[in-house]
N, C-alpha and C positions, 0 to 999 in steps of 0.2 A: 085088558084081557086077563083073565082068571087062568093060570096053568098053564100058561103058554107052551108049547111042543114044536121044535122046529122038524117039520116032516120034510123038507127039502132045502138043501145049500148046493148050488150047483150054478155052472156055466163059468165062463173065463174070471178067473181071480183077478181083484184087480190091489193094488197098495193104496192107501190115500193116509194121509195127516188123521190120527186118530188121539181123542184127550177123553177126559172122562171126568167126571165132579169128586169120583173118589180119591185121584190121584189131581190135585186142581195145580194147575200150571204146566205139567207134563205133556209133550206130545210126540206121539212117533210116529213114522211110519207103519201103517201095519196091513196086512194082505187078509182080505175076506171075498167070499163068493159074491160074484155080480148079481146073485137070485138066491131069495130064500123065500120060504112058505112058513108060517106058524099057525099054527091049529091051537083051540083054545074055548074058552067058554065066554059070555057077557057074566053080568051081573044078575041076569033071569037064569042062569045055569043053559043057556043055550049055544049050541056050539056056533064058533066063529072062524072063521079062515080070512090070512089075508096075507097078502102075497105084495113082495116089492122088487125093486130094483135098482144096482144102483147106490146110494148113500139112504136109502130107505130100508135097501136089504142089512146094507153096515149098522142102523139102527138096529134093526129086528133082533140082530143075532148078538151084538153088541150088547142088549138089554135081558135079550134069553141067556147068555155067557152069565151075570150077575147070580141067578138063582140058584146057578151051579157054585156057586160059590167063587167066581174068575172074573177078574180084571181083563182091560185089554193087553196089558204088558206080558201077559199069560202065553199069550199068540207070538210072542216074540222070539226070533231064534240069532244064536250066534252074540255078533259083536254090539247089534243096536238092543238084543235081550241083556247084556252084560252092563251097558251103559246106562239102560233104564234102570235097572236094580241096584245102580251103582246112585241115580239120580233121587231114590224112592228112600234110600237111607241116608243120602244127606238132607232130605228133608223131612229124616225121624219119623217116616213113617212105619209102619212094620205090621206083617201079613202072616 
């Protein structure tokens, strides 16, 4: 999908074990909406919609969070955000 747009995150938040290739080995807990929708183009410039649920929605919004320039550790708050960022510079990465 070309320009993805998340035009909807919504319904009961759920946590799950969340990692990422940018941060490889890392994982935490992290809280995203059970439902998201993203709007978007193909590669004919035609518009797309596509709607998940679930660890599909965690994807969707997961991948849309990147363009903005955000990791999942972003989403993190308090003692497990502290620990991560504590995890992300002993393994010399920097952001």
């Amino acid at each position: 999908m070309i320009n993805p747009v998340v035009v909807a995150a919504d319904g009961e938040p759920t946590t799950s074990d969340e990692g990422c290739l940018s941060l490889p080995g890392l994982y935490y807990d992290t809280t995203r909406p059970w439902h998201a929708v993203v709007e978007g183009f193909d590669m004919a410039g035609d518009p797309q919609r596509i709607e998940g649920t679930g660890n599909f929605a965690r994807c969707l919004l997961h991948e849309t969070d990147h363009l903005h320039g955000h990791v999942y550790v972003d989403r993190l708050d308090g003692d497990i955000k502290r620990a991560a960022m504590r995890d992300v510079r002993a393994a010399h990465w920097s952001f």
